[in-house]
PQR file of N, CA, C, O and H, with PARSE charges and radii, in Angstrom:
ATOM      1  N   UNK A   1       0.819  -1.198   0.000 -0.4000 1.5000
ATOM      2  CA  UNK A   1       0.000   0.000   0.000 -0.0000 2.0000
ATOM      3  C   UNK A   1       0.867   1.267   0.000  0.5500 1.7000
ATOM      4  O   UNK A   1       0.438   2.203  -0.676 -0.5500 1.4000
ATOM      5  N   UNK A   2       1.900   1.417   0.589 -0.4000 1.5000
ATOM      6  CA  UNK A   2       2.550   2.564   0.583 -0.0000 2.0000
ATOM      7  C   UNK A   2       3.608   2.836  -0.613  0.5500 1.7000
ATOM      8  O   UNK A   2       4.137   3.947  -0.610 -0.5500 1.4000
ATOM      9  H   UNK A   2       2.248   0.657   1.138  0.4000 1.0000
ATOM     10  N   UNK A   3       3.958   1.942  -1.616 -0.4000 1.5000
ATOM     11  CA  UNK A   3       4.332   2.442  -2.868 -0.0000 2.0000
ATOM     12  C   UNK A   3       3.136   2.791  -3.742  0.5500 1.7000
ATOM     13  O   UNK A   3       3.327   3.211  -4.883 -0.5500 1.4000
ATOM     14  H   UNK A   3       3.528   1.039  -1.619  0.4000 1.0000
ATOM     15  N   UNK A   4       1.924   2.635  -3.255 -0.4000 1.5000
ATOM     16  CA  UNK A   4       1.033   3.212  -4.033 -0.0000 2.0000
ATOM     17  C   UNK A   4       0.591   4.621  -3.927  0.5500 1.7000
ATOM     18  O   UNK A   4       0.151   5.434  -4.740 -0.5500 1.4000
ATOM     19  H   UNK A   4       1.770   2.294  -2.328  0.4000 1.0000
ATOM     20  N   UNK A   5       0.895   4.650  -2.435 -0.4000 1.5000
ATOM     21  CA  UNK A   5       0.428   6.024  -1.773 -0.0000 2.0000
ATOM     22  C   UNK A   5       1.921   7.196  -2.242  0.5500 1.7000
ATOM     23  O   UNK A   5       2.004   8.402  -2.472 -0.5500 1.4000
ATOM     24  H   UNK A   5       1.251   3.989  -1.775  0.4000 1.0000
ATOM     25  N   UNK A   6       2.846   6.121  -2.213 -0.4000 1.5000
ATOM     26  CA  UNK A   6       4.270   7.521  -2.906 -0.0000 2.0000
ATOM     27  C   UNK A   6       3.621   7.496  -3.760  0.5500 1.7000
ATOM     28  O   UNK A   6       2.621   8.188  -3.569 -0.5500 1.4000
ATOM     29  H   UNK A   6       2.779   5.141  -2.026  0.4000 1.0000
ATOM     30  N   UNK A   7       3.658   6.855  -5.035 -0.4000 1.5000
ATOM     31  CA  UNK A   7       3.349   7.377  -6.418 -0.0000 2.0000
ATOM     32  C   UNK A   7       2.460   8.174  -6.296  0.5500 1.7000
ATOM     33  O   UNK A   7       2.794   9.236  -6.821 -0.5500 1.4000
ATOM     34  H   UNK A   7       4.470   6.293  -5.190  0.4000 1.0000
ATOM     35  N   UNK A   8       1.039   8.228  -5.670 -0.4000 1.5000
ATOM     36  CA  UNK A   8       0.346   9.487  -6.227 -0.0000 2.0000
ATOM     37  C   UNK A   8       0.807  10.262  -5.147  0.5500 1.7000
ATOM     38  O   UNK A   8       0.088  11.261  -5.122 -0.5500 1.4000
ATOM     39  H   UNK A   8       0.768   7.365  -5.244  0.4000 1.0000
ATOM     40  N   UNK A   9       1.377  10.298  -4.527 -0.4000 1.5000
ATOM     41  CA  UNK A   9       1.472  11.985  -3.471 -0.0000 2.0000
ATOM     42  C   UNK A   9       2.727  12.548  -4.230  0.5500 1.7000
ATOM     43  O   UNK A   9       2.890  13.768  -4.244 -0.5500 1.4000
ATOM     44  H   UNK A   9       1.961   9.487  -4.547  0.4000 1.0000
ATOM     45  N   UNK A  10       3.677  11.669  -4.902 -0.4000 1.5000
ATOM     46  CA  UNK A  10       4.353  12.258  -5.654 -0.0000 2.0000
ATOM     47  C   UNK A  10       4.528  13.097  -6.905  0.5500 1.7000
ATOM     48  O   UNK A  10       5.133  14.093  -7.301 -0.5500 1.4000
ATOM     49  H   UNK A  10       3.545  10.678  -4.892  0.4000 1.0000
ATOM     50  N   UNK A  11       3.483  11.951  -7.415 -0.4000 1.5000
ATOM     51  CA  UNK A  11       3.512  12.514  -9.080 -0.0000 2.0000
ATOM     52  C   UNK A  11       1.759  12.262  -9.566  0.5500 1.7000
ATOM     53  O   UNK A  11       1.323  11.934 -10.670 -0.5500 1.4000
ATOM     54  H   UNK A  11       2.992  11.141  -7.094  0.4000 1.0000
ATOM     55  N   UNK A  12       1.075  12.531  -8.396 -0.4000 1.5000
ATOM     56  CA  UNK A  12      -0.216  13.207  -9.651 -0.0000 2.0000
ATOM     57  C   UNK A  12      -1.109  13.535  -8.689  0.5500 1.7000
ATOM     58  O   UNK A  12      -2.234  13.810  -9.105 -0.5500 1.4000
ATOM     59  H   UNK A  12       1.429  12.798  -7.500  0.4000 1.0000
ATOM     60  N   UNK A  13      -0.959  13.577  -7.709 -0.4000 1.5000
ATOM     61  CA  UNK A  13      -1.431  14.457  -6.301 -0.0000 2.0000
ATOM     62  C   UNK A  13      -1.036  16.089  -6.376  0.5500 1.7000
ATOM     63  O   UNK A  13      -0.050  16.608  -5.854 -0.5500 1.4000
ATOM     64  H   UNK A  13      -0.045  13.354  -7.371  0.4000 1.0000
ATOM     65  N   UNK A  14      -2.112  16.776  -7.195 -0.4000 1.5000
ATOM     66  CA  UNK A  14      -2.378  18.276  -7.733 -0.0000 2.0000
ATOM     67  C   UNK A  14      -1.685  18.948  -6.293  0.5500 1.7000
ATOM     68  O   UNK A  14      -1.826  18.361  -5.220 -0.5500 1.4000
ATOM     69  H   UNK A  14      -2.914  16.354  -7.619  0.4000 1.0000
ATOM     70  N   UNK A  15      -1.093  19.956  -6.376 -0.4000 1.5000
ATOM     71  CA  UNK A  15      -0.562  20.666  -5.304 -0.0000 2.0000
ATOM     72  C   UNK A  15      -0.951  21.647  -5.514  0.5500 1.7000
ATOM     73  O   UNK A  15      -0.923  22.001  -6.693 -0.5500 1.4000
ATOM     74  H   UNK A  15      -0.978  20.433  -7.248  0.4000 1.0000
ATOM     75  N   UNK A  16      -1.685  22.882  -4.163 -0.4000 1.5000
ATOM     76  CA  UNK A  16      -2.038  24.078  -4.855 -0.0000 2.0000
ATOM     77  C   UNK A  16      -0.966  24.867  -4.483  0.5500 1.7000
ATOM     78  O   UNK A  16      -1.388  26.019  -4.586 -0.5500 1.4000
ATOM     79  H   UNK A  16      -1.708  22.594  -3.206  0.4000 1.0000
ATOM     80  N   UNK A  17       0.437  24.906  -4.024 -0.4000 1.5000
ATOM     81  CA  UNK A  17       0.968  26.163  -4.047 -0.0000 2.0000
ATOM     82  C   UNK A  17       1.994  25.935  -5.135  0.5500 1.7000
ATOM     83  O   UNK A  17       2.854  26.779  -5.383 -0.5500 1.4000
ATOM     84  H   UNK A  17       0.780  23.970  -3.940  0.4000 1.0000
ATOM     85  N   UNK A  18       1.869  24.469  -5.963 -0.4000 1.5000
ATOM     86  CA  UNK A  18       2.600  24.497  -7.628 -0.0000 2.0000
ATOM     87  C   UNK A  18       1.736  24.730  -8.723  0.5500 1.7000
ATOM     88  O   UNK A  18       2.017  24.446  -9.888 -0.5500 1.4000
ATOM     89  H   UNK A  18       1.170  23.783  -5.762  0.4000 1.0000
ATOM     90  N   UNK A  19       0.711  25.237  -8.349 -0.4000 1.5000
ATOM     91  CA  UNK A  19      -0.399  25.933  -9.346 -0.0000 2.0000
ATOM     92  C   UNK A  19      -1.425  24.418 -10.075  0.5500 1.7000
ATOM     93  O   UNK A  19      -1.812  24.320 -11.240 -0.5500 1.4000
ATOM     94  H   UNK A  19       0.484  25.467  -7.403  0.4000 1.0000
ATOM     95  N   UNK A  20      -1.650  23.369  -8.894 -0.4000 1.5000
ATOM     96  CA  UNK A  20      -2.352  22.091  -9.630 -0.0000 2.0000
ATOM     97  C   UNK A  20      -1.204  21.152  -9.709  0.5500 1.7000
ATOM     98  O   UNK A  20      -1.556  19.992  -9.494 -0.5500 1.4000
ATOM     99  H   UNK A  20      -1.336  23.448  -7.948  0.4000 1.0000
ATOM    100  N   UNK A  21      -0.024  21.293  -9.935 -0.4000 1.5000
ATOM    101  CA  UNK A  21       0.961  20.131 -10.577 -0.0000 2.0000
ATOM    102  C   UNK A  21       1.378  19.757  -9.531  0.5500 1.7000
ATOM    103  O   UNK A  21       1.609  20.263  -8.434 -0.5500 1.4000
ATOM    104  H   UNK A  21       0.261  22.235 -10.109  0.4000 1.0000
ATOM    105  N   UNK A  22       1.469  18.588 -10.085 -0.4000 1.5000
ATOM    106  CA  UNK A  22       2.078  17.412  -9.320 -0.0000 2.0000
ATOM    107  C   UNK A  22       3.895  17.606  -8.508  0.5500 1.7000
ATOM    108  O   UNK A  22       4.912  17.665  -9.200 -0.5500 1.4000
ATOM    109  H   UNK A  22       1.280  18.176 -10.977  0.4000 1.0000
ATOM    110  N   UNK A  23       3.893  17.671  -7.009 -0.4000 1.5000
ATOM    111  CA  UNK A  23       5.624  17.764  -6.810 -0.0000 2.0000
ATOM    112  C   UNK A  23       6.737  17.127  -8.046  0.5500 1.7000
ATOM    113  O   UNK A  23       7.666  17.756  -8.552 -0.5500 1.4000
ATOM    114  H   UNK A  23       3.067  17.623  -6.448  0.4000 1.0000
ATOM    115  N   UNK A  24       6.393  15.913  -8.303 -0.4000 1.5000
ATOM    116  CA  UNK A  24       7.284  15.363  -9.649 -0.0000 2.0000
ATOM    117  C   UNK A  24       8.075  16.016 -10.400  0.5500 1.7000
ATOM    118  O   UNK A  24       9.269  15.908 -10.679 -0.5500 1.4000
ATOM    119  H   UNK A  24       5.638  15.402  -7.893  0.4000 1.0000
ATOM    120  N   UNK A  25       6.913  16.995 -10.811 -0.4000 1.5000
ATOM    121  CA  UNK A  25       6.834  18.518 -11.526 -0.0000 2.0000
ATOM    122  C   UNK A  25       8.085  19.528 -11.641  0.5500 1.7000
ATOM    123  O   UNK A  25       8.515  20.111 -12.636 -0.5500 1.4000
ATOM    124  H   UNK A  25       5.943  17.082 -10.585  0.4000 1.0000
ATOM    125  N   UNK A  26       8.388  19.541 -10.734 -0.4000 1.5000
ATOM    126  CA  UNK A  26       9.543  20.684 -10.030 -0.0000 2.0000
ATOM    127  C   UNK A  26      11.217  19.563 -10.280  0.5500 1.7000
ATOM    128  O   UNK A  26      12.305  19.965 -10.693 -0.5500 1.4000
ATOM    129  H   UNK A  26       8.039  19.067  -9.926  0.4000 1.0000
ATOM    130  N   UNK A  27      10.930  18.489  -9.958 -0.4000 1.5000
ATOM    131  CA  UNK A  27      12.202  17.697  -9.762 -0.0000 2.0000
ATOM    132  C   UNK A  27      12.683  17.498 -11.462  0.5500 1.7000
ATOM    133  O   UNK A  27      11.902  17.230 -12.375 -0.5500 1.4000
ATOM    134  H   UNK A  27      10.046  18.163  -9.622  0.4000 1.0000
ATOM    135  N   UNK A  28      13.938  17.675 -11.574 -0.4000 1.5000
ATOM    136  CA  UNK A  28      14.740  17.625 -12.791 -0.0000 2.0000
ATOM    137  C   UNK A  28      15.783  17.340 -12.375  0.5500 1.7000
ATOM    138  O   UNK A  28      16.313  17.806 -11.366 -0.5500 1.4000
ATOM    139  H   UNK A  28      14.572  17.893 -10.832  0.4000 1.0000
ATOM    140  N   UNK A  29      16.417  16.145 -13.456 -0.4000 1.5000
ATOM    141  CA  UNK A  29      17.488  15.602 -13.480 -0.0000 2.0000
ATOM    142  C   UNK A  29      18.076  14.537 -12.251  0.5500 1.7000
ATOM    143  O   UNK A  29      19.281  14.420 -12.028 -0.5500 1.4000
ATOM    144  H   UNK A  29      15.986  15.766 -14.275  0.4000 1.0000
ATOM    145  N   UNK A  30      17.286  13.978 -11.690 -0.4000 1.5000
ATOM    146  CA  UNK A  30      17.258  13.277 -10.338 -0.0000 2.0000
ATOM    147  C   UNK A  30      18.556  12.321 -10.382  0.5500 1.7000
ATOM    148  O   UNK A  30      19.409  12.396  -9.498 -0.5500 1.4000
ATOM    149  H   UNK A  30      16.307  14.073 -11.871  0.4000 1.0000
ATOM    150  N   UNK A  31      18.647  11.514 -11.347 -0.4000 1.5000
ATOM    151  CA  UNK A  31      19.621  10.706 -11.678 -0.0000 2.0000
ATOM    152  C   UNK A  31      20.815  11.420 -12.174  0.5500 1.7000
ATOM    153  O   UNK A  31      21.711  10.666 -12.551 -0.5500 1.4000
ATOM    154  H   UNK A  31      17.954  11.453 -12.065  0.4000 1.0000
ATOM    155  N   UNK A  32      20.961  12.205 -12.232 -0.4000 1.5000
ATOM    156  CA  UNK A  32      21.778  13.289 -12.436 -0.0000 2.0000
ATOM    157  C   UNK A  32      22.664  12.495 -14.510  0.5500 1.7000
ATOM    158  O   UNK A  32      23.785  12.206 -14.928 -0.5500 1.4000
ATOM    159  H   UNK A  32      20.233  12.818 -11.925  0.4000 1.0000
ATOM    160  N   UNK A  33      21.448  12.508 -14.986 -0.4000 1.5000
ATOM    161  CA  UNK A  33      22.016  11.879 -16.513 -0.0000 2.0000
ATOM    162  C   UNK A  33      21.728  13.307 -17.142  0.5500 1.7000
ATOM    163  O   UNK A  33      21.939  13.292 -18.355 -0.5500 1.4000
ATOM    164  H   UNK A  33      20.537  12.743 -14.647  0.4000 1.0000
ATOM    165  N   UNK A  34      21.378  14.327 -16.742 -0.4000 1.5000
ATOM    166  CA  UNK A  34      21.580  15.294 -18.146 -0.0000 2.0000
ATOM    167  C   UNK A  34      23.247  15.783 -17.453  0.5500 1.7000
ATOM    168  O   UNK A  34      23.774  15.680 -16.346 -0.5500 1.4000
ATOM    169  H   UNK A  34      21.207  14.339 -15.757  0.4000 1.0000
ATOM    170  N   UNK A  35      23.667  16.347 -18.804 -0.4000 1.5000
ATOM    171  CA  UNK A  35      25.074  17.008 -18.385 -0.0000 2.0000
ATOM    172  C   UNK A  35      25.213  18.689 -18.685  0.5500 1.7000
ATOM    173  O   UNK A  35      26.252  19.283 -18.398 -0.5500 1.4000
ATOM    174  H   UNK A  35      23.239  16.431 -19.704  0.4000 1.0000
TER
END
């Protein structure tokens, strides 16, 4: 139950102080593969 509950609080659980979007949203490059 609780990898179900990360996935949506992470990435499609609307946030209102990111204007609706999902935290996911904001995170770039996590794996650090862009250069």
């Amino acid at each position: 139950a609780l990898p179900h509950w990360l996935n949506h609080y992470n990435r499609t659980r609307p946030h209102s102080s990111l204007g609706g979007q999902p935290p996911i949203s904001r995170v770039h490059n996590v794996r650090g593969q862009d250069s």
